[in-house]
C-alpha positions as CSV (number, residue, x, y, z in Angstrom):
1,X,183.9,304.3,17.5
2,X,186.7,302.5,19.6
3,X,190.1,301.7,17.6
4,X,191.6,298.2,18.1
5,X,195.2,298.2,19.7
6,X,197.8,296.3,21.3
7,X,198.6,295.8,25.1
8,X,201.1,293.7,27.0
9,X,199.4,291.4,30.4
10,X,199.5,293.5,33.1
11,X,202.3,292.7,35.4
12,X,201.6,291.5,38.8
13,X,203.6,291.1,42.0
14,X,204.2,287.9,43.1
15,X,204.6,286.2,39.7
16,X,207.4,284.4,39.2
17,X,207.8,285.1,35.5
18,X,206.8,288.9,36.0
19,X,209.9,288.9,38.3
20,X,212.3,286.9,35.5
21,X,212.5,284.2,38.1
22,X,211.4,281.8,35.6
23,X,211.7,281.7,31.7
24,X,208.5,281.0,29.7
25,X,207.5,279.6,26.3
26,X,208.4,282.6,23.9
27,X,212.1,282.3,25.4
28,X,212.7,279.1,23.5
29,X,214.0,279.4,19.9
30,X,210.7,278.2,18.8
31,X,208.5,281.4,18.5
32,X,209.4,284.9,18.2
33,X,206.6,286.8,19.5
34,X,202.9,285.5,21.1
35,X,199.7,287.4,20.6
36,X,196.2,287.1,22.2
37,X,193.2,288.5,20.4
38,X,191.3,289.9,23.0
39,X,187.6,291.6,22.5
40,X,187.7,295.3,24.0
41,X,184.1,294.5,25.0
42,X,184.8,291.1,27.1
43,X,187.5,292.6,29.5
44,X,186.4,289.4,31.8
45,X,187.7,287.2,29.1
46,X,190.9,289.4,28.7
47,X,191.5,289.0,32.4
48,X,190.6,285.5,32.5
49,X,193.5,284.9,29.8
50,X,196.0,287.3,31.7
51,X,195.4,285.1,34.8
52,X,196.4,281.5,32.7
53,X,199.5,283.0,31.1
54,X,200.7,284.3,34.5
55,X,200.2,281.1,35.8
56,X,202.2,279.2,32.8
57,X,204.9,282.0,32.2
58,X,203.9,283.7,29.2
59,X,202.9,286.5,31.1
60,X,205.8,288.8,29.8
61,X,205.8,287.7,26.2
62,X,201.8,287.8,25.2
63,X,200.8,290.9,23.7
64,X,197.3,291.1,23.5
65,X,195.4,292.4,20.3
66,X,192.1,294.3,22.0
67,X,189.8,293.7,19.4
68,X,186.4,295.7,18.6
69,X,183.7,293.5,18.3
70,X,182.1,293.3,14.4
71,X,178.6,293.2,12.8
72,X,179.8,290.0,11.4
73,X,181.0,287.9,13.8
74,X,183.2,285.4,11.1
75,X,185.1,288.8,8.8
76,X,185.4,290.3,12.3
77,X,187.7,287.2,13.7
78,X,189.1,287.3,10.5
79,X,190.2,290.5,10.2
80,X,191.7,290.6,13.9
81,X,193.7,287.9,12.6
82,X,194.9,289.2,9.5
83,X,196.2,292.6,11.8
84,X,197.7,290.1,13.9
85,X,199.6,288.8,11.1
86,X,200.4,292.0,9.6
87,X,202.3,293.3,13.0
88,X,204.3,290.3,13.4
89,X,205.6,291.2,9.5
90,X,205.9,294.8,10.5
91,X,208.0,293.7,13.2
92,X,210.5,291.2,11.6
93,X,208.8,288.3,13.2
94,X,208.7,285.5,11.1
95,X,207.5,283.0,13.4
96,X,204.4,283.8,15.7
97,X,202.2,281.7,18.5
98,X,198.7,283.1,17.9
99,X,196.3,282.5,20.4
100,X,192.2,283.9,21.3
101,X,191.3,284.7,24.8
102,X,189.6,281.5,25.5
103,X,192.3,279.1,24.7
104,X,193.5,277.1,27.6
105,X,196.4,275.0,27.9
106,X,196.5,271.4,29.7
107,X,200.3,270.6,29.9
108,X,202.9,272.3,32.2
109,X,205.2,275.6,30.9
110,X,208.1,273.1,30.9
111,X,206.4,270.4,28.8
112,X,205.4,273.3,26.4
113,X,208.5,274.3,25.6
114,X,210.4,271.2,24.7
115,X,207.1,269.5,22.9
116,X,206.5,273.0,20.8
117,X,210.5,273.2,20.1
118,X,210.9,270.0,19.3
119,X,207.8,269.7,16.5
120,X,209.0,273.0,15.2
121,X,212.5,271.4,14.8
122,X,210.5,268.4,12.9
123,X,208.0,269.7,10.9
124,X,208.9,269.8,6.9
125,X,211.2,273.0,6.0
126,X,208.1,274.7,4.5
127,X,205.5,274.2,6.7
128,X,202.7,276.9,7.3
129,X,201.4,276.3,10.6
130,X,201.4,274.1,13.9
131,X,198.2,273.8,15.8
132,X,198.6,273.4,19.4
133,X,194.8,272.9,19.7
134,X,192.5,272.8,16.5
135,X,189.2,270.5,15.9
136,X,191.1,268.0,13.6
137,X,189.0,267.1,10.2
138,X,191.7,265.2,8.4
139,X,194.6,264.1,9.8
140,X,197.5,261.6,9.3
141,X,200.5,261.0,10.8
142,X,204.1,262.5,9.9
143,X,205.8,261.2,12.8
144,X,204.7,260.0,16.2
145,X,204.4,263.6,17.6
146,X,203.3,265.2,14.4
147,X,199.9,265.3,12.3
148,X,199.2,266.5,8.8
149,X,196.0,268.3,9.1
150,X,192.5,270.2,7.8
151,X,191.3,271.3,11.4
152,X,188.9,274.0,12.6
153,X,189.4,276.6,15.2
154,X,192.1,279.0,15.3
155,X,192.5,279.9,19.1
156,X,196.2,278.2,19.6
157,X,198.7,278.1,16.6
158,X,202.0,278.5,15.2
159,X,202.4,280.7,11.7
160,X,205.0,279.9,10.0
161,X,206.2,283.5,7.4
162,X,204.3,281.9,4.6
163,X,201.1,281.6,6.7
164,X,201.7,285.3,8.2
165,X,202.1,286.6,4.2
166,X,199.1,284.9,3.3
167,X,197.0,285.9,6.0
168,X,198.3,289.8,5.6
169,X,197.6,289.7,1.9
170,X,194.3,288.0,2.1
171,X,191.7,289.9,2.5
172,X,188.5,288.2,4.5
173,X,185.9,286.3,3.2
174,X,187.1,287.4,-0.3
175,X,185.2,285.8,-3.0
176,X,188.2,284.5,-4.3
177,X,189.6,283.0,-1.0
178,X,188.5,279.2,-1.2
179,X,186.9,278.1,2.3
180,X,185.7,274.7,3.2
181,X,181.7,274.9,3.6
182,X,181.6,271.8,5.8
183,X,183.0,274.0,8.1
184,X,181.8,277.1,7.4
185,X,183.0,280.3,5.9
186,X,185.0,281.8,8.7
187,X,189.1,282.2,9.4
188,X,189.8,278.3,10.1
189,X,187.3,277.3,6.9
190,X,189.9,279.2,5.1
191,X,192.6,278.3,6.4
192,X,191.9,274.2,6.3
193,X,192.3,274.1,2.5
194,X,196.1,276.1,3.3
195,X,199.3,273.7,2.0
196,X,201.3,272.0,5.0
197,X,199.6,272.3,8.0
198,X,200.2,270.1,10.7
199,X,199.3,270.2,14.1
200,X,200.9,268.5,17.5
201,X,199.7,265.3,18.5
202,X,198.2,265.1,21.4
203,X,197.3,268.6,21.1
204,X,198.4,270.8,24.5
205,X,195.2,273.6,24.2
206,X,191.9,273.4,24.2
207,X,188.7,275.8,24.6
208,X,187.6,276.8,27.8
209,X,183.5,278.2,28.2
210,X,183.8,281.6,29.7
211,X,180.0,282.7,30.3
212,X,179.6,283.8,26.6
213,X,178.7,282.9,23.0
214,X,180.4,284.8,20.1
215,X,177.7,282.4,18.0
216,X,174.0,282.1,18.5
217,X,173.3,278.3,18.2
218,X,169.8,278.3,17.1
219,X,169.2,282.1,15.1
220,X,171.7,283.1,12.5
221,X,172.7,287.1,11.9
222,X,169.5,287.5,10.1
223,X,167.4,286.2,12.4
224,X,166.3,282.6,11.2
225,X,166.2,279.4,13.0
226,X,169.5,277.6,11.8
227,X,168.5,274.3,10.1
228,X,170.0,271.0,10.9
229,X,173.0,271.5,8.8
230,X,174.1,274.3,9.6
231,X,177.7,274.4,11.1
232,X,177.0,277.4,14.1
233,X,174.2,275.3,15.2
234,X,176.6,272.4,16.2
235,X,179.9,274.4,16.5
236,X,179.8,274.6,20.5
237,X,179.2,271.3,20.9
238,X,182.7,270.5,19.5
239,X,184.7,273.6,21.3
240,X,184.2,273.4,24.6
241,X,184.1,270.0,26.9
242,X,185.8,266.9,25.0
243,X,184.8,267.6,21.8
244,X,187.9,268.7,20.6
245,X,189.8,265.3,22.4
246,X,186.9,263.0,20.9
247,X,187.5,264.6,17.1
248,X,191.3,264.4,17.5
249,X,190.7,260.5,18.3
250,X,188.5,259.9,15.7
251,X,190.9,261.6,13.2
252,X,194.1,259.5,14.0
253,X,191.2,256.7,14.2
254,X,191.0,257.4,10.2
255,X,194.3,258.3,9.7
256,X,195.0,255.4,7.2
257,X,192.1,256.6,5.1
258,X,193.4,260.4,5.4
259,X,196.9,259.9,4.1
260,X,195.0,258.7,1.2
261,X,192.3,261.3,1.0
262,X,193.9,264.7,2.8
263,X,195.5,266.3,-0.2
264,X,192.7,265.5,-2.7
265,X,190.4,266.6,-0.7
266,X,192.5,270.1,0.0
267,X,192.7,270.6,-4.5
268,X,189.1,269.2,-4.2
269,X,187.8,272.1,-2.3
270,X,190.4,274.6,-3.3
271,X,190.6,274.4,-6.4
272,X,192.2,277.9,-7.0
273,X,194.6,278.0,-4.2
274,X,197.7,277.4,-6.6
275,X,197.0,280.9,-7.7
276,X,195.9,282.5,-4.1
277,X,198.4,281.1,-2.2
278,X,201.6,282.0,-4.3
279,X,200.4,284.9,-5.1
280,X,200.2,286.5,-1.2
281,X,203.6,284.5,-0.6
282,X,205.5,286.3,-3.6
283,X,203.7,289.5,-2.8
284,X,205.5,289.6,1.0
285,X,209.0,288.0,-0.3
């Protein structure tokens, strides 16, 4: 059986940023290191992402984590997280973009830079993570630039060292580990009901369709229709197009009601996370 590993983008000739010609997003004091998870089995979607960080300048900072695809498709994305998370601590890296191979992103490298430096610079002193794209739940506003957030999706954030401790000391879908249902049980489910997480507003990444589900809308992974409620049967219909745009609208739409509601609703749903939580943050101290 293959063994997941880690590989930089290829290099290409012509490329500004292969060259040093032109500094990209990693070089700004905002993130120390930037990592793709990448399946070994989809080398179309691994080239696909090579090709937009070449073309934005991250070319020479990504490292891609190659991935071997799981039974499961949720523990599987959560494990390639977790090792993710547990090289950038093996490393000395304390503050990390995390990306997956579909994420695309709709603003220029310069914009990048000064929009994800600048909310790193705001954000409260013990902040967890900063989406750069997410499917916002719950969100309120911190400053004009900055949301307080219970999102989905995980293919374009920030981890702060208390996010990179808890995800390296968490094991997945532990029985333990509180995950919000309404979203489902996977990486993001968990990681919703996480203290301070915020995410920038408007966000700069979305999902991008590249000829393949991870997700079979209509039969689950034992075979039966998926019912009306179940989350995987609608999840695609969020990701990819406007979805993710339309939910970010209609959070800051309730935003009023979600400063209100957010952190209730986190203790609601997590009702254990005191415990969880502090204990995979004093375990990597």
């Amino acid at each position: 059986m293959a063994e997941a590993y880690f590989e930089p983008v290829p290099r290409t000739e012509g490329c500004r940023f292969c060259q040093g010609q032109q500094l990209g997003l990693s070089r700004s004091p905002a993130v120390e290191a930037i990592y793709c998870i990448s399946l070994q089995e989809q080398p179309h979607r691994t080239s696909a992402a090579a090709a937009h960080f070449h073309a934005l300048g991250l070319c020479r900072d990504v490292l891609f984590y190659r991935a071997v695809r799981g039974r499961y498709a949720n523990r599987a994305i959560w494990e390639s997280h977790r090792a993710v998370a547990e090289h950038a601590l093996r490393n000395g890296f304390c503050r990390v973009l995390v990306l997956e191979d579909d994420v695309f992103f709709i603003q220029s490298p310069e914009q990048l830079v000064l929009r994800v430096t600048a909310a790193i610079d705001a954000v409260p002193m013990n902040w967890w993570a900063l989406y750069l794209g997410h499917i916002p739940i719950q969100a309120f506003f911190v400053r004009p630039d900055i949301l307080r957030v219970r999102s989905g999706c995980t293919h374009a954030y920030v981890a702060n060292k208390p996010l990179l401790n808890w995800l390296a000391a968490t094991p997945p879908m532990a029985a333990e580990v509180p995950v919000w249902r309404w979203i489902g049980r996977s990486i993001d489910a968990a990681m919703s009901s996480l203290p301070e997480m915020y995410a920038l507003f408007p966000m700069v990444a979305v999902q991008r369709f590249l000829g393949d589900y991870r997700v079979d809308t209509r039969i689950d992974d034992r075979g039966w229709p998926r019912t009306l409620t179940d989350v995987d049967r609608w999840r695609y219909l969020f990701i990819f197009g406007r979805g993710a745009r339309f939910a970010e609208a209609m959070a800051v739409l309730l935003s009023p009601m979600h400063w209100l509601t957010l952190e209730w609703s986190r203790r609601h749903v997590d009702k254990a996370v005191g415990s969880v939580v502090g204990t995979a943050v004093a375990d990597r101290r």
